[in-house]
C-alpha positions as CSV (number, residue, x, y, z in Angstrom):
1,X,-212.7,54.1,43.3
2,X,-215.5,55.7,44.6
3,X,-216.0,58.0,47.9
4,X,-218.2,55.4,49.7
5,X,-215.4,52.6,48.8
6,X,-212.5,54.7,49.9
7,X,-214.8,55.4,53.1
8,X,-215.2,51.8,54.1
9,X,-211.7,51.6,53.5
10,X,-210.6,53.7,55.6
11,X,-213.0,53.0,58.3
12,X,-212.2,48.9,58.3
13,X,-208.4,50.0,59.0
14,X,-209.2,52.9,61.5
15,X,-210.9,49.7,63.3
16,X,-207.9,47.1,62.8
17,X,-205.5,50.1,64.4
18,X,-207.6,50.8,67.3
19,X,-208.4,47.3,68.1
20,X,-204.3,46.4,67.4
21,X,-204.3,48.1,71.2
22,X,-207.4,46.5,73.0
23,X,-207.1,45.6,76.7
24,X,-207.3,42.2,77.6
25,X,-209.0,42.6,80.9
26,X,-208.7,38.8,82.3
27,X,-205.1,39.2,83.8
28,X,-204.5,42.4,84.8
29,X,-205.8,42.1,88.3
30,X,-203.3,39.8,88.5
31,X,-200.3,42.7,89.5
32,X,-199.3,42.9,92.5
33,X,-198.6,46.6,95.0
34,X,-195.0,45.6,96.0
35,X,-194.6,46.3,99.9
36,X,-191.7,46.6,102.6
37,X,-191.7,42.5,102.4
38,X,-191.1,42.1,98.6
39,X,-187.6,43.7,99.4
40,X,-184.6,41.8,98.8
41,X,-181.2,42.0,98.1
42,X,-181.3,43.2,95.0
43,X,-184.6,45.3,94.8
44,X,-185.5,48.1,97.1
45,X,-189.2,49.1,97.7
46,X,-188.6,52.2,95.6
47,X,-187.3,50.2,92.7
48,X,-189.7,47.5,92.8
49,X,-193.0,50.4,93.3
50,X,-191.0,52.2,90.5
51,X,-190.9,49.0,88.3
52,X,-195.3,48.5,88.9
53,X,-195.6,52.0,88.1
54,X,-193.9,51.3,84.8
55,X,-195.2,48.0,84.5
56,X,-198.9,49.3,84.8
57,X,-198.6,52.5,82.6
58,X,-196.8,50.8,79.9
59,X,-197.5,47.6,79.4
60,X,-200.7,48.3,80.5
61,X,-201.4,50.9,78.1
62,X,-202.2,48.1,75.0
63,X,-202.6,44.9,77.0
64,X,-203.8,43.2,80.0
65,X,-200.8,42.8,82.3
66,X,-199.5,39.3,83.3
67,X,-198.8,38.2,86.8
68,X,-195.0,38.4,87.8
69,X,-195.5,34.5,88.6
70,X,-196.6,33.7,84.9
71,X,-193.0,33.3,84.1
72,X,-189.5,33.0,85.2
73,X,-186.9,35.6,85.2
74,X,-185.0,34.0,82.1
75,X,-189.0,34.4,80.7
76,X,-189.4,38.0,81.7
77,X,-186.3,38.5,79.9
78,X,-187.3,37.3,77.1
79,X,-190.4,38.8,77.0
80,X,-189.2,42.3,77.9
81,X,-186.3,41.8,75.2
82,X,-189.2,41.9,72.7
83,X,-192.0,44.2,74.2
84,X,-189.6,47.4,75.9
85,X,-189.0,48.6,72.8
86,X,-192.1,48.8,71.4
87,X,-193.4,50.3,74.5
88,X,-190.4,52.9,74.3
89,X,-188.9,52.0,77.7
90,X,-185.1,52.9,78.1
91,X,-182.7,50.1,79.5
92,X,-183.0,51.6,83.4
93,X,-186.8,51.4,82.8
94,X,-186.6,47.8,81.6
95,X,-184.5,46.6,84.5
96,X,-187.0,48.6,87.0
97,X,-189.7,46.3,85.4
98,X,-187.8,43.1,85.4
99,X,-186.9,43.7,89.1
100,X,-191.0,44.2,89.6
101,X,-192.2,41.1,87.6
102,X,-189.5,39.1,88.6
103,X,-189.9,39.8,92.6
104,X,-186.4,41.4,93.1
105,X,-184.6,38.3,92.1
């Protein structure tokens, strides 16, 4: 194999991995700043800012970012079942998020 080859190569996958982790821009305005009325029983205002912080900075960081209302709670589970570990949160910084995108509920 040649230099030039090997070079192409290369740059075709440094491409595919940098591109594995492109923004999809059409959905993340869709977040919302959780205020003193988002609080419920189970979600105080520094949980639920906590959760969008995490929400924003993580999830954020390879895709566009969903609104909380583009699925239920049992959906959000599921969803963050499969994606917190990739995105290296712990279990308190999953719940955080789940309490964000799911509206304290």
């Amino acid at each position: 194999m040649n230099k030039l080859h090997l070079f192409g190569i290369l740059t075709v996958a440094a491409l595919l991995v940098l591109n594995s982790c492109k923004k999809d821009s059409n959905v993340s305005g869709a977040v919302y700043v959780p205020s003193i009325s988002d609080v419920t029983a189970n979600a105080t205002l520094g949980e639920l800012q906590q959760g969008h912080t995490i929400y924003v900075s993580s999830c954020g960081a390879c895709h566009g970012l969903y609104s909380p209302d583009s699925f239920s709670k049992s959906g959000w589970s599921s969803v963050l079942a499969n994606m917190a570990p990739r995105a290296g949160l712990s279990s308190a910084q999953t719940a955080l998020v789940l309490k964000y995108v799911s509206r304290g509920q």
